[in-house]
NUFI-171002 format. One record per atom (N, C-alpha, C): residue number from 0; residue in three letters; x, y, z. Coordinates in steps of 0.05 Angstrom, whole numbers, plus 5000, padded with zeros to 4 digits. Layout:
pt n NUM, res ALA, c1 X, c2 Y, c3 Z
...
***
This chain:
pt n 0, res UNK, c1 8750, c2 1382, c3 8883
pt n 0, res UNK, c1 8745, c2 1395, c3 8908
pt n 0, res UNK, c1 8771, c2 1397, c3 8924
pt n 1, res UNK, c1 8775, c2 1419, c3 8933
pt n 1, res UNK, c1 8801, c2 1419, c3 8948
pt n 1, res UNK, c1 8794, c2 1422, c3 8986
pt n 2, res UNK, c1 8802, c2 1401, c3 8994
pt n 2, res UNK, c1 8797, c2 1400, c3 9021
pt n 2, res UNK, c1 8819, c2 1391, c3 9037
pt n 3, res UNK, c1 8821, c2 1422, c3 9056
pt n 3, res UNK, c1 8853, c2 1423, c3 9073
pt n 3, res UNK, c1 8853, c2 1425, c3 9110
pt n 4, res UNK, c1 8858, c2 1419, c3 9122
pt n 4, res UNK, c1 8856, c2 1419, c3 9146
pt n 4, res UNK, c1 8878, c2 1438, c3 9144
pt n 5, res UNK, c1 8877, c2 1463, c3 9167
pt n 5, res UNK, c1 8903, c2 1480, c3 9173
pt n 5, res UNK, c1 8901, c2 1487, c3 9198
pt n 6, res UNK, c1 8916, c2 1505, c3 9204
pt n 6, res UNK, c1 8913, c2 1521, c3 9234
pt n 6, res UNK, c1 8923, c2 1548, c3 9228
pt n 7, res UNK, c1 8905, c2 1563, c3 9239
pt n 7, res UNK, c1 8911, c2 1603, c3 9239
pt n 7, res UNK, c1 8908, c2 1602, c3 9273
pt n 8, res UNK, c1 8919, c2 1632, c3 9267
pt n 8, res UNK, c1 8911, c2 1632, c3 9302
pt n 8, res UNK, c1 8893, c2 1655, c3 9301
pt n 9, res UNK, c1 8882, c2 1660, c3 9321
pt n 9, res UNK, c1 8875, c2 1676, c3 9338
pt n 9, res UNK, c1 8875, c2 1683, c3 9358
pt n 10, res UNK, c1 8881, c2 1716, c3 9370
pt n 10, res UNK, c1 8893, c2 1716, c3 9395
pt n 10, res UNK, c1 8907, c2 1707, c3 9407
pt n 11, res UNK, c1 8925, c2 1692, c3 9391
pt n 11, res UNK, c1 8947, c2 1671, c3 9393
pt n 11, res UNK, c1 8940, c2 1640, c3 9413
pt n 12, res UNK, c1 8916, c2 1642, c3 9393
pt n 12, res UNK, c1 8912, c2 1610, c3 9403
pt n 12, res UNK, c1 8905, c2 1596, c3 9377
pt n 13, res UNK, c1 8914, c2 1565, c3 9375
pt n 13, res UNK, c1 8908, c2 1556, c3 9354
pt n 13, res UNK, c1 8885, c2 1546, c3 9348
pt n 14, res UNK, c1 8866, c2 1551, c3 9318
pt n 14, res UNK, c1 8843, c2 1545, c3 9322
pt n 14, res UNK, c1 8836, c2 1526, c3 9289
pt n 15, res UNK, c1 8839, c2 1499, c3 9293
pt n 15, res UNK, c1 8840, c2 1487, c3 9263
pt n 15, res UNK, c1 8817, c2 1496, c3 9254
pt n 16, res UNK, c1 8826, c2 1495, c3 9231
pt n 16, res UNK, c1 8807, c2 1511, c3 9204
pt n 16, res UNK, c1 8804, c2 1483, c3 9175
pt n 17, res UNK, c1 8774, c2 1484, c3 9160
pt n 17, res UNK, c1 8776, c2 1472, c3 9143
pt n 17, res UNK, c1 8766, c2 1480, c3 9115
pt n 18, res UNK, c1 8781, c2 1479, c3 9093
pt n 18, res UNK, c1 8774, c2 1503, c3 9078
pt n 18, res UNK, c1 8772, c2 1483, c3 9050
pt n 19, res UNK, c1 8744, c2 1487, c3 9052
pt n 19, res UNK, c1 8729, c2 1474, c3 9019
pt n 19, res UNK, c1 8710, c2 1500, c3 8998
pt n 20, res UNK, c1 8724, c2 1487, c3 8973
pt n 20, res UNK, c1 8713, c2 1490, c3 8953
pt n 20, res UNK, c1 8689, c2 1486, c3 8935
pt n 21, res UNK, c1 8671, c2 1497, c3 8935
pt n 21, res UNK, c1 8644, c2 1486, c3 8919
pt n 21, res UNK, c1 8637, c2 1503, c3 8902
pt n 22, res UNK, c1 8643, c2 1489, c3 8871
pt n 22, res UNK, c1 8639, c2 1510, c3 8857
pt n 22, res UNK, c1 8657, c2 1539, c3 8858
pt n 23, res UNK, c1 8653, c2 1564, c3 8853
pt n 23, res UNK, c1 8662, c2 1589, c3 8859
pt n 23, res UNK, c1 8666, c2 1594, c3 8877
pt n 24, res UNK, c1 8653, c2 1582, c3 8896
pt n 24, res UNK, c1 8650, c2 1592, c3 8928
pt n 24, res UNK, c1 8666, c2 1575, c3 8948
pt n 25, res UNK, c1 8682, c2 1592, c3 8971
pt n 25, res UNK, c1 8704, c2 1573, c3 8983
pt n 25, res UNK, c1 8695, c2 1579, c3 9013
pt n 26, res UNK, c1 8688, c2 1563, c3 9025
pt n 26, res UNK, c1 8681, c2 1550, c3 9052
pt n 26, res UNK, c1 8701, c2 1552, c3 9076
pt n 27, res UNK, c1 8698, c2 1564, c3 9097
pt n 27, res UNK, c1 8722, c2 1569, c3 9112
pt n 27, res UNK, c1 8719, c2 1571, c3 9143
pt n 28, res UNK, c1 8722, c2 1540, c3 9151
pt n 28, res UNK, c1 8705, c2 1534, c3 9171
pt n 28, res UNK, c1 8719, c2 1535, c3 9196
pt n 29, res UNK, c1 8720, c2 1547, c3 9225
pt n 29, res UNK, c1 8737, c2 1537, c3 9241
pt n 29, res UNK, c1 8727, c2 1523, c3 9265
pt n 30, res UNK, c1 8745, c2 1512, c3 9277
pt n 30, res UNK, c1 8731, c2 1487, c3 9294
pt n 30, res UNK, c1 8734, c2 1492, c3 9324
pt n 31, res UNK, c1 8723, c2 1492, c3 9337
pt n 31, res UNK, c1 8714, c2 1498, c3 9369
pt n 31, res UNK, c1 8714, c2 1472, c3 9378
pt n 32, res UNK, c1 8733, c2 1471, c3 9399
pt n 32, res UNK, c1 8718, c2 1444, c3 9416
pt n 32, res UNK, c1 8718, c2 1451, c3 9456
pt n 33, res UNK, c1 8693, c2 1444, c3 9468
pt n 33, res UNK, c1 8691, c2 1452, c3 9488
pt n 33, res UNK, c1 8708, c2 1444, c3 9507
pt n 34, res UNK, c1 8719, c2 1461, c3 9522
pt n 34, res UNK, c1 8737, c2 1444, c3 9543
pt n 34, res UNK, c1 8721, c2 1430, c3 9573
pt n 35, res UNK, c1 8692, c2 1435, c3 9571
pt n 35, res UNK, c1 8671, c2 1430, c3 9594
pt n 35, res UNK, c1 8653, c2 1417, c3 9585
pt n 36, res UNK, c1 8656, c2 1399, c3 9558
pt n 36, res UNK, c1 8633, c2 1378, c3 9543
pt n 36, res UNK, c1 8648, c2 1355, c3 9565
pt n 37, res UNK, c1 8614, c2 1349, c3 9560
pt n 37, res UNK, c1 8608, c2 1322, c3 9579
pt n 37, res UNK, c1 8609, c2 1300, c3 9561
pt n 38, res UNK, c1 8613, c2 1303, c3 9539
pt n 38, res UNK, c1 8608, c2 1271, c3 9524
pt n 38, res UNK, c1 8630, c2 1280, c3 9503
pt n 39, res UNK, c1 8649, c2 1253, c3 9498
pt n 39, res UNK, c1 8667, c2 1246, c3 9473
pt n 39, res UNK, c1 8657, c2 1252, c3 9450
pt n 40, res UNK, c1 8664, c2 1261, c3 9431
pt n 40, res UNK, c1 8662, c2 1267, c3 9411
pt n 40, res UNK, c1 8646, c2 1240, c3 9391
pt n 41, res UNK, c1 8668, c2 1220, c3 9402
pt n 41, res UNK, c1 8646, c2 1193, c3 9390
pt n 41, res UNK, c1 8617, c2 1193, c3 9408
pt n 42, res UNK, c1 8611, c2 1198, c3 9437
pt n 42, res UNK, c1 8584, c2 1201, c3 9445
pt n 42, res UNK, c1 8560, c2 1211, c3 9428
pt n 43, res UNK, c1 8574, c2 1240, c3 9419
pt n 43, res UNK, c1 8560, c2 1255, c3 9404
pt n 43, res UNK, c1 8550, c2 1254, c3 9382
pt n 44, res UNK, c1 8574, c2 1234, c3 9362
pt n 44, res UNK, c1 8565, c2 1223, c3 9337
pt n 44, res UNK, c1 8541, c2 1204, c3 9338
pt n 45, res UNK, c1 8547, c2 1182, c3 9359
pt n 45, res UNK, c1 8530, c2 1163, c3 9356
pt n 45, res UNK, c1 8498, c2 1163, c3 9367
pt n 46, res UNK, c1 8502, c2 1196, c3 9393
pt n 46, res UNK, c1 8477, c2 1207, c3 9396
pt n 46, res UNK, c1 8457, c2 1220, c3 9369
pt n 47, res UNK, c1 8482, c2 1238, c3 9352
pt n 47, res UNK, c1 8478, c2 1242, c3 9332
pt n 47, res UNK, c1 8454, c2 1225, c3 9314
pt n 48, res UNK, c1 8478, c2 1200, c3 9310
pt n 48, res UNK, c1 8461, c2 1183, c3 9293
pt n 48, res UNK, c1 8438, c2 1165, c3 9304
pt n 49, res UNK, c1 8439, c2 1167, c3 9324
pt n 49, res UNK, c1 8404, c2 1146, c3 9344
pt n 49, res UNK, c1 8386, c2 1155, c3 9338
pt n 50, res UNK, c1 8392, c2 1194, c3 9332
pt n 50, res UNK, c1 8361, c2 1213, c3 9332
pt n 50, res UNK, c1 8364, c2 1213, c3 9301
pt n 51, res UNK, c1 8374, c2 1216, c3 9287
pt n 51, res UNK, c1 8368, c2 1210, c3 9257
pt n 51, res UNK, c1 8352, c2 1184, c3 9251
pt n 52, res UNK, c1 8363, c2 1165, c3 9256
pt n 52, res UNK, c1 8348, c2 1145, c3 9256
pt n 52, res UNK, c1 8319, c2 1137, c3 9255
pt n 53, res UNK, c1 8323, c2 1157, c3 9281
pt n 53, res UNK, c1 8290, c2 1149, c3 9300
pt n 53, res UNK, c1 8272, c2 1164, c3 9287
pt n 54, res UNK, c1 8290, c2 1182, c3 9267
pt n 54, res UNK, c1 8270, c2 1203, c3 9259
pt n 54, res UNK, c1 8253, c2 1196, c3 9238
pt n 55, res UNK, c1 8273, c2 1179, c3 9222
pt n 55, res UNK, c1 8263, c2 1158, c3 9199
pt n 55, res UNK, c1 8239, c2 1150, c3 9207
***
């Protein structure tokens, strides 16, 4: 599996990109992050993971 973190731009802003391989098919993801989120990124994970849980 080849898995690369990069940066392209757009509109001349930088927007990291992550680009995986599965099989034939290549994955080409880019990443947004809000500049008006209310919660850390770790918030989110660990909100993330409370409702998985609970879902169990």
């Amino acid at each position: 599996m080849n898995n690369t973190a990069t940066n392209s731009t757009t509109n001349n802003t930088p927007c990291p990109t992550v680009r995986k391989q599965i099989g034939k098919t290549t994955y080409i993801v880019r990443v947004h992050f809000s500049q008006t989120a209310k919660e850390t990124m770790e918030d989110k994970i660990k909100r993330l993971l409370r409702e998985e849980v609970r879902k169990m």
